[in-house]
PDB file of N, CA, C, O and CB in Angstrom:
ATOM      1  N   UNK A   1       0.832  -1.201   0.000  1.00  0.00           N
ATOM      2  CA  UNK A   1       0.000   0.000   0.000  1.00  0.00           C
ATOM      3  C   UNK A   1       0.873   1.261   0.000  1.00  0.00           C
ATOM      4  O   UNK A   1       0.523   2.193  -0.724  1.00  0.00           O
ATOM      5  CB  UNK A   1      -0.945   0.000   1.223  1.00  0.00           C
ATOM      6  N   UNK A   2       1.820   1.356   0.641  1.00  0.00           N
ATOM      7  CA  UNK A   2       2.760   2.282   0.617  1.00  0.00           C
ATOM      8  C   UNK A   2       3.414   2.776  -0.343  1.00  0.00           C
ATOM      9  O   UNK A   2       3.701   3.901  -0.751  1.00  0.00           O
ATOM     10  CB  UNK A   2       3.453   2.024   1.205  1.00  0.00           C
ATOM     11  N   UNK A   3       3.663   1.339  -0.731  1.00  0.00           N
ATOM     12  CA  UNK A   3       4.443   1.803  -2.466  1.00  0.00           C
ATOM     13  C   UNK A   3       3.628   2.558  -3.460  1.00  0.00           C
ATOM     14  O   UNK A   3       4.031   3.518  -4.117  1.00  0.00           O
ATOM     15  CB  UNK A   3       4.832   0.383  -3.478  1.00  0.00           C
ATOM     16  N   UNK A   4       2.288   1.956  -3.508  1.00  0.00           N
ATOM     17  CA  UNK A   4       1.130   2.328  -4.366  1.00  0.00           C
ATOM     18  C   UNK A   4       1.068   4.028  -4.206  1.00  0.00           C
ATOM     19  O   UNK A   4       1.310   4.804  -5.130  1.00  0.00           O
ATOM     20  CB  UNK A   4      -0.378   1.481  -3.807  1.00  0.00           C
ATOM     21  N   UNK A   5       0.587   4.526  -2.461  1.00  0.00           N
ATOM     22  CA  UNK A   5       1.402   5.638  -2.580  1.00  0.00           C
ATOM     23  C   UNK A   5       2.387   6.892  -3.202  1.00  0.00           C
ATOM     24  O   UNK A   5       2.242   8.032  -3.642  1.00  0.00           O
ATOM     25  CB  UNK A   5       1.648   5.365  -2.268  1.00  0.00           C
ATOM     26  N   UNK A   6       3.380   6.005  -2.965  1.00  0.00           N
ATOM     27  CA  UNK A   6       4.810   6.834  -3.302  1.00  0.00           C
ATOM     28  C   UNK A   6       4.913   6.780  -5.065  1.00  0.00           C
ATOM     29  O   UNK A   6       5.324   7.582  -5.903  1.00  0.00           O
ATOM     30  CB  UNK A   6       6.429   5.886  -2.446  1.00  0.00           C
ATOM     31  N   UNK A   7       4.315   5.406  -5.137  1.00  0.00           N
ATOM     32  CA  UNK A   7       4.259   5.318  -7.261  1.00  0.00           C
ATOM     33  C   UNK A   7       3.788   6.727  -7.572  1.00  0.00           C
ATOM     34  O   UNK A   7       4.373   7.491  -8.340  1.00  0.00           O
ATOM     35  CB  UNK A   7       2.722   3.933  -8.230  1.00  0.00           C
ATOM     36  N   UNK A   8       2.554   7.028  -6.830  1.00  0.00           N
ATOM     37  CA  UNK A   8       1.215   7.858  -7.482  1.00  0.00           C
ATOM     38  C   UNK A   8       1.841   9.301  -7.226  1.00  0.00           C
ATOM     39  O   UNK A   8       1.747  10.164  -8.099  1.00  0.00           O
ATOM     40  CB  UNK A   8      -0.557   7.587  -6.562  1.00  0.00           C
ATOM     41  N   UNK A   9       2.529   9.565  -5.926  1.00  0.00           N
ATOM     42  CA  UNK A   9       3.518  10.608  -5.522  1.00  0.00           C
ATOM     43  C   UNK A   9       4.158  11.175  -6.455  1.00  0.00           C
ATOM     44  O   UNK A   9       3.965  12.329  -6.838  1.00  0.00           O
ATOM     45  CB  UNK A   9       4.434  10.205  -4.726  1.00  0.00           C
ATOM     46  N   UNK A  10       5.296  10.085  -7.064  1.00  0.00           N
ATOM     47  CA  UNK A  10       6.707  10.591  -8.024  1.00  0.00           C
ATOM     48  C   UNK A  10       6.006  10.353  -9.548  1.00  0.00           C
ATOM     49  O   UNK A  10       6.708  10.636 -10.520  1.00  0.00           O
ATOM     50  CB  UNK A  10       8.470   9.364  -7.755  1.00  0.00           C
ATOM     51  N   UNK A  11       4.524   9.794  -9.796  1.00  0.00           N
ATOM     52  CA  UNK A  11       3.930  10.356 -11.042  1.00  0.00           C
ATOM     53  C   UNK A  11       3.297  11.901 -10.751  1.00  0.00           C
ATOM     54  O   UNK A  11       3.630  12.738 -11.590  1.00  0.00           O
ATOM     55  CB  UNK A  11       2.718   9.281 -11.579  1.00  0.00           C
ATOM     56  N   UNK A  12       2.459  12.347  -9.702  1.00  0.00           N
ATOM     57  CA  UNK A  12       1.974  13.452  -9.540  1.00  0.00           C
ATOM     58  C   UNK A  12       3.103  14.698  -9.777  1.00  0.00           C
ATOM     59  O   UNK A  12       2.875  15.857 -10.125  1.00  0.00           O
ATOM     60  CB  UNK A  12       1.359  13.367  -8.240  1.00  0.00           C
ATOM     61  N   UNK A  13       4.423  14.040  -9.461  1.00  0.00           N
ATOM     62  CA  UNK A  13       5.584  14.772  -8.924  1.00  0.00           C
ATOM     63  C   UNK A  13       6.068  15.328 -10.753  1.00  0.00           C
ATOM     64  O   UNK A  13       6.290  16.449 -11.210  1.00  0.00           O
ATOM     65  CB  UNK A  13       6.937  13.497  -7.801  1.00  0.00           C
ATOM     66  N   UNK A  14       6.074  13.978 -11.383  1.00  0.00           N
ATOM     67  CA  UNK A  14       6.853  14.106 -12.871  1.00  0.00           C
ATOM     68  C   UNK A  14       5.638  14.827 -13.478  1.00  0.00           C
ATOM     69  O   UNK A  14       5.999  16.004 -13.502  1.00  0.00           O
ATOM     70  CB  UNK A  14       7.373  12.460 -13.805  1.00  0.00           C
ATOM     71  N   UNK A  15       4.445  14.762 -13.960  1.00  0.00           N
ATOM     72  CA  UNK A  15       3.249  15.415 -14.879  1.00  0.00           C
ATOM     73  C   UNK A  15       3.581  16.872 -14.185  1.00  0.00           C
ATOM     74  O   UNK A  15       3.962  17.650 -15.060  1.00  0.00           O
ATOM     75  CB  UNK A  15       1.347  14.693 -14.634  1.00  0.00           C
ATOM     76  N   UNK A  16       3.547  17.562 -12.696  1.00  0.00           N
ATOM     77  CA  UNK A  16       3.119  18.900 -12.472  1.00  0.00           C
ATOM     78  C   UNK A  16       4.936  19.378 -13.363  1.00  0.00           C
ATOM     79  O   UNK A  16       5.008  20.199 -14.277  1.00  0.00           O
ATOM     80  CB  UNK A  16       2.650  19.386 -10.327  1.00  0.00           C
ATOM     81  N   UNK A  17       5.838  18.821 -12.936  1.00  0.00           N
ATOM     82  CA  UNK A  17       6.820  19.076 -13.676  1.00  0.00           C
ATOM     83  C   UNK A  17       6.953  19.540 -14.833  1.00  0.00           C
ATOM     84  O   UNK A  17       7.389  20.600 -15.283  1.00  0.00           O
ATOM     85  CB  UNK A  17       7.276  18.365 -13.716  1.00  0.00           C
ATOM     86  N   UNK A  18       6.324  18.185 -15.470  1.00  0.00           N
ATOM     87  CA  UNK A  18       6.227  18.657 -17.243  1.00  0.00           C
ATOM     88  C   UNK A  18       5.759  19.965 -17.649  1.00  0.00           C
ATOM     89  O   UNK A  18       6.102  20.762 -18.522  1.00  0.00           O
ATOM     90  CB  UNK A  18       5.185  17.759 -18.085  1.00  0.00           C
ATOM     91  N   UNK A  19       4.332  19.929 -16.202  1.00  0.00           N
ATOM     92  CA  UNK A  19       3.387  21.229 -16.680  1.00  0.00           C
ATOM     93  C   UNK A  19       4.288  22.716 -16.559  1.00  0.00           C
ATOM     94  O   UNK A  19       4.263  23.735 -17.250  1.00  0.00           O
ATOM     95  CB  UNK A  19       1.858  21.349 -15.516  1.00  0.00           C
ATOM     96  N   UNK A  20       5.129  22.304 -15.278  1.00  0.00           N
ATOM     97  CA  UNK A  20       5.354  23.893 -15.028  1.00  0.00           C
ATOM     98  C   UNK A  20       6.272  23.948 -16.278  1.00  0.00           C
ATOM     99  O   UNK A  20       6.362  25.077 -16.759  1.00  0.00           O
ATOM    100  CB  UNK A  20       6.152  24.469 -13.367  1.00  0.00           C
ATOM    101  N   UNK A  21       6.879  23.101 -16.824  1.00  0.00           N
ATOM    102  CA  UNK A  21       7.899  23.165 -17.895  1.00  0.00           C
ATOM    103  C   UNK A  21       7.366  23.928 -18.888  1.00  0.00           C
ATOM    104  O   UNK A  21       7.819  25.046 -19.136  1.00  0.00           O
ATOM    105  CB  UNK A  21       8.327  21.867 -18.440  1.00  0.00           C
ATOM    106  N   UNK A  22       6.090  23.256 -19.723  1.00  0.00           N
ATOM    107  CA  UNK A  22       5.200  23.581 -20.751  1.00  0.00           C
ATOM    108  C   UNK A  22       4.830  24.952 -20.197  1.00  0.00           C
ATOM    109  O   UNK A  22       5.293  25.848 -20.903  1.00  0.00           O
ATOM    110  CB  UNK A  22       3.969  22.515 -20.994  1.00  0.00           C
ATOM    111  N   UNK A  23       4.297  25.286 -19.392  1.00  0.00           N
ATOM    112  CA  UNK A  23       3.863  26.657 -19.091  1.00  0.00           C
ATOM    113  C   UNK A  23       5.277  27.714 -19.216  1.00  0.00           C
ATOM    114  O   UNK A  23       5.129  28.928 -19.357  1.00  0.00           O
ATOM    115  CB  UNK A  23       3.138  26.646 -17.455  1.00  0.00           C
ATOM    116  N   UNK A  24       6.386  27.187 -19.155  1.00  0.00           N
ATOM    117  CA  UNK A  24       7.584  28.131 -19.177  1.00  0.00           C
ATOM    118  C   UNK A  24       8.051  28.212 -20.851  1.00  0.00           C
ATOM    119  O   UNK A  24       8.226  29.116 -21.668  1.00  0.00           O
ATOM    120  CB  UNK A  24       8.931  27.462 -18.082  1.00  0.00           C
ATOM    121  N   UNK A  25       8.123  27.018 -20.845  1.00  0.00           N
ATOM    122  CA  UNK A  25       8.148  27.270 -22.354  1.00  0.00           C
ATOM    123  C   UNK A  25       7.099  28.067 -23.162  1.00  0.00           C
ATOM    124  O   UNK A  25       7.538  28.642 -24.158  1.00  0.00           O
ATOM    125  CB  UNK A  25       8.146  26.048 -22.940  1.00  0.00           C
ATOM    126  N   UNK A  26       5.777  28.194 -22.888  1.00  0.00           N
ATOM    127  CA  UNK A  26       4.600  28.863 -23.515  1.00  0.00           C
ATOM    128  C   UNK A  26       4.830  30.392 -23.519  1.00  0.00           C
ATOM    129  O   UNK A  26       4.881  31.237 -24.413  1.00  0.00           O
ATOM    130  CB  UNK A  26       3.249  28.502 -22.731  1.00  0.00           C
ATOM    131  N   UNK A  27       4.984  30.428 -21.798  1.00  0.00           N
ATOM    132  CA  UNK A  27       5.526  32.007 -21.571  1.00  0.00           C
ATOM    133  C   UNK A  27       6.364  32.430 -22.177  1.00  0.00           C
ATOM    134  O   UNK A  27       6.133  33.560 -22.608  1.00  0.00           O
ATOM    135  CB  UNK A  27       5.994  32.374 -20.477  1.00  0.00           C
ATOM    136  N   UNK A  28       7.944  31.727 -22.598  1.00  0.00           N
ATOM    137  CA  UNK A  28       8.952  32.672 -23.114  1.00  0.00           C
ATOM    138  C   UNK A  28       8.293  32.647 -24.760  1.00  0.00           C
ATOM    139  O   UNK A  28       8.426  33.593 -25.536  1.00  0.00           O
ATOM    140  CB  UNK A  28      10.795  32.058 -22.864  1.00  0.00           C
ATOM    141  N   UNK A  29       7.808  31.790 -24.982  1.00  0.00           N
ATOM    142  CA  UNK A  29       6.977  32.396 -26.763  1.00  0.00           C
ATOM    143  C   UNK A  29       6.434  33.084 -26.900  1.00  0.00           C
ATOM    144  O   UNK A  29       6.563  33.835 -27.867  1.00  0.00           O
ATOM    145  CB  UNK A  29       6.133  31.872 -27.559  1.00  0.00           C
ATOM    146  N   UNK A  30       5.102  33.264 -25.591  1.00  0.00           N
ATOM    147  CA  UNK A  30       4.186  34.402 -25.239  1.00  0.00           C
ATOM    148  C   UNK A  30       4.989  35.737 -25.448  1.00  0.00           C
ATOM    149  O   UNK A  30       4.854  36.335 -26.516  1.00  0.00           O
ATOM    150  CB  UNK A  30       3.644  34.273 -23.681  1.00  0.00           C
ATOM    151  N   UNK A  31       5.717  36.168 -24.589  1.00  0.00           N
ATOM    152  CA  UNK A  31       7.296  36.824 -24.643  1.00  0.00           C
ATOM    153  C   UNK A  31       8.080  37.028 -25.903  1.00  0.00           C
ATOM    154  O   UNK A  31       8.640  37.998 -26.414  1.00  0.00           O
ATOM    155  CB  UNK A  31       8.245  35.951 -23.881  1.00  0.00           C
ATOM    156  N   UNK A  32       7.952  36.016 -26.160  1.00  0.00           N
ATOM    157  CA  UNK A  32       9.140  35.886 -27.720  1.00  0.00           C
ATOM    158  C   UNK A  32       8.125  36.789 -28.761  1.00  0.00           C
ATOM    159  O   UNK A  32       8.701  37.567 -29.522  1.00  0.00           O
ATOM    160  CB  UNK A  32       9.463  33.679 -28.591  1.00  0.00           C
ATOM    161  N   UNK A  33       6.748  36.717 -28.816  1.00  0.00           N
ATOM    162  CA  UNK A  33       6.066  37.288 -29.962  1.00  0.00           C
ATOM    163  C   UNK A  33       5.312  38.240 -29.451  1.00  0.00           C
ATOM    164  O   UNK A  33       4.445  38.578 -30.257  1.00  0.00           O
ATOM    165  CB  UNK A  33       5.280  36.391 -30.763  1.00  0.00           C
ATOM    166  N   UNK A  34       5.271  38.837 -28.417  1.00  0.00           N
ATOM    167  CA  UNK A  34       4.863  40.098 -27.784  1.00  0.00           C
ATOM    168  C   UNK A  34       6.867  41.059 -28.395  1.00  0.00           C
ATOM    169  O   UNK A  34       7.023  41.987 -29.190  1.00  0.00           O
ATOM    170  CB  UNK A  34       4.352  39.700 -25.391  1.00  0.00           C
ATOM    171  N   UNK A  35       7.704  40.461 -27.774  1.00  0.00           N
ATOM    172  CA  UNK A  35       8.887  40.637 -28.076  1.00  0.00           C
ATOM    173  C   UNK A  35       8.857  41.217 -29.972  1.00  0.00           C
ATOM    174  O   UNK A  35       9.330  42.286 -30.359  1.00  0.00           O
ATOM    175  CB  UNK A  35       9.669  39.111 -27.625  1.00  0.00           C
ATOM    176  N   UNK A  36       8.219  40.233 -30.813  1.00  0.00           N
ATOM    177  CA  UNK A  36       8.675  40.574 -32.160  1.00  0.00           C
ATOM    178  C   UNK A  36       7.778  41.685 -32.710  1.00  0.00           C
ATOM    179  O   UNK A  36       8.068  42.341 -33.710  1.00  0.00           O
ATOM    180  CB  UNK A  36       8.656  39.318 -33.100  1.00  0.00           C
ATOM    181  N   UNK A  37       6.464  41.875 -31.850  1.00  0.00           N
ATOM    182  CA  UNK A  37       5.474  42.647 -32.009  1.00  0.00           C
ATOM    183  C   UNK A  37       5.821  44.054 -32.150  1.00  0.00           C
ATOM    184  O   UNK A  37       5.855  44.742 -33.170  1.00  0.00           O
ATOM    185  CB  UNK A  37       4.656  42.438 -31.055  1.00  0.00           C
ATOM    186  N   UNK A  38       6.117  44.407 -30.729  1.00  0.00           N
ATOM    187  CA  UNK A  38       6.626  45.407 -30.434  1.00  0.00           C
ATOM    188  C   UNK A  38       7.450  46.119 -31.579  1.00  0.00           C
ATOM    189  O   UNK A  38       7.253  47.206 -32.122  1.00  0.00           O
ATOM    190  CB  UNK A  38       7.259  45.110 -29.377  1.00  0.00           C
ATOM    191  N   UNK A  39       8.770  44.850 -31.849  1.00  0.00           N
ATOM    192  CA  UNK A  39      10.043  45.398 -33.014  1.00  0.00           C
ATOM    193  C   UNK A  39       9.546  45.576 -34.267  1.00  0.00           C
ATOM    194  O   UNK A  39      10.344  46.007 -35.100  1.00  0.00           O
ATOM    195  CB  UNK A  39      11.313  44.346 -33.290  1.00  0.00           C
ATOM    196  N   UNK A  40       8.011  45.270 -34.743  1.00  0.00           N
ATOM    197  CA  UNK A  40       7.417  45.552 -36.213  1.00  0.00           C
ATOM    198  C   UNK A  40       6.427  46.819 -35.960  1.00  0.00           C
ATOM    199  O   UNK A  40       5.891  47.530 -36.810  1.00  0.00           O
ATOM    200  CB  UNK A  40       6.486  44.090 -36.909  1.00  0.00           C
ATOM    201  N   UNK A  41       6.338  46.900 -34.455  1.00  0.00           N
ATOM    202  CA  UNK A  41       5.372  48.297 -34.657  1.00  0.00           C
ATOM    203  C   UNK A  41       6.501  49.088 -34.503  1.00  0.00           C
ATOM    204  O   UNK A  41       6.497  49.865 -35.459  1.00  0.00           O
ATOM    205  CB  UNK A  41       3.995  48.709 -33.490  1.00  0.00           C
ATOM    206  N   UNK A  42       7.342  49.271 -33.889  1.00  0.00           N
ATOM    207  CA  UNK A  42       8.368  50.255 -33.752  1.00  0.00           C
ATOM    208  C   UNK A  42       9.353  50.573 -35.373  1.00  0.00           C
ATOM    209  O   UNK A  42       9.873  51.558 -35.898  1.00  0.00           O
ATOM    210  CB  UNK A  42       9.373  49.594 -32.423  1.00  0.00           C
ATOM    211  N   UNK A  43       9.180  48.868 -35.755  1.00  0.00           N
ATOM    212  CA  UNK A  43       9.871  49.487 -37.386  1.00  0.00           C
ATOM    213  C   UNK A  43       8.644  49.923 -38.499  1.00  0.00           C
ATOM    214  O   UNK A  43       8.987  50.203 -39.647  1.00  0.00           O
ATOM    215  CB  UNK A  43      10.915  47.990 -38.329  1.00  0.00           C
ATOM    216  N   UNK A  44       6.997  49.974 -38.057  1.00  0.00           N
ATOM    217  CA  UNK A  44       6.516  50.818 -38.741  1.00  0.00           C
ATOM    218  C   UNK A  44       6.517  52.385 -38.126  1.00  0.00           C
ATOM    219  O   UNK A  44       6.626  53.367 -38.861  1.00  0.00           O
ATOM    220  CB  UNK A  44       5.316  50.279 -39.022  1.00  0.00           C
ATOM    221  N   UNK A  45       6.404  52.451 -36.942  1.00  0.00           N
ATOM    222  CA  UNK A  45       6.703  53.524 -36.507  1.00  0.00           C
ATOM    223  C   UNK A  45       7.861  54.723 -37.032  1.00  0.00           C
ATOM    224  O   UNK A  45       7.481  55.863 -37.301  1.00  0.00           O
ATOM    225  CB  UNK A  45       6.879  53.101 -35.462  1.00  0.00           C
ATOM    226  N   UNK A  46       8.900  54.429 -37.108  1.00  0.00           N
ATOM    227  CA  UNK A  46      10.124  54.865 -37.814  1.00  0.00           C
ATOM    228  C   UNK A  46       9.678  55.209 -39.297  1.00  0.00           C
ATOM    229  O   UNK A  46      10.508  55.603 -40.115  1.00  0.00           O
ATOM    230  CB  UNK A  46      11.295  53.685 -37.771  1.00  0.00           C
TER     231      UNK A  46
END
């Protein structure tokens, strides 16, 4: 029973992982194309 536990633990443990991963990765794209946005209004701006 214990093990069953600790299995379900270090899976809960690896998926929130992945997630916060995926969410970091999402953000710096989020970022990355707010980022390129900006540099095409500023080079219509000019």
């Amino acid at each position: 029973m214990q093990y069953l536990i600790q299995y379900r633990q270090s899976q809960l443990l690896k998926i929130s992982t992945i997630v916060v991963l995926a969410v970091l990765m999402l953000n710096r794209s989020v970022s990355f194309a707010l980022f390129l946005l900006v540099g095409l209004v500023l080079q219509m701006a000019i």
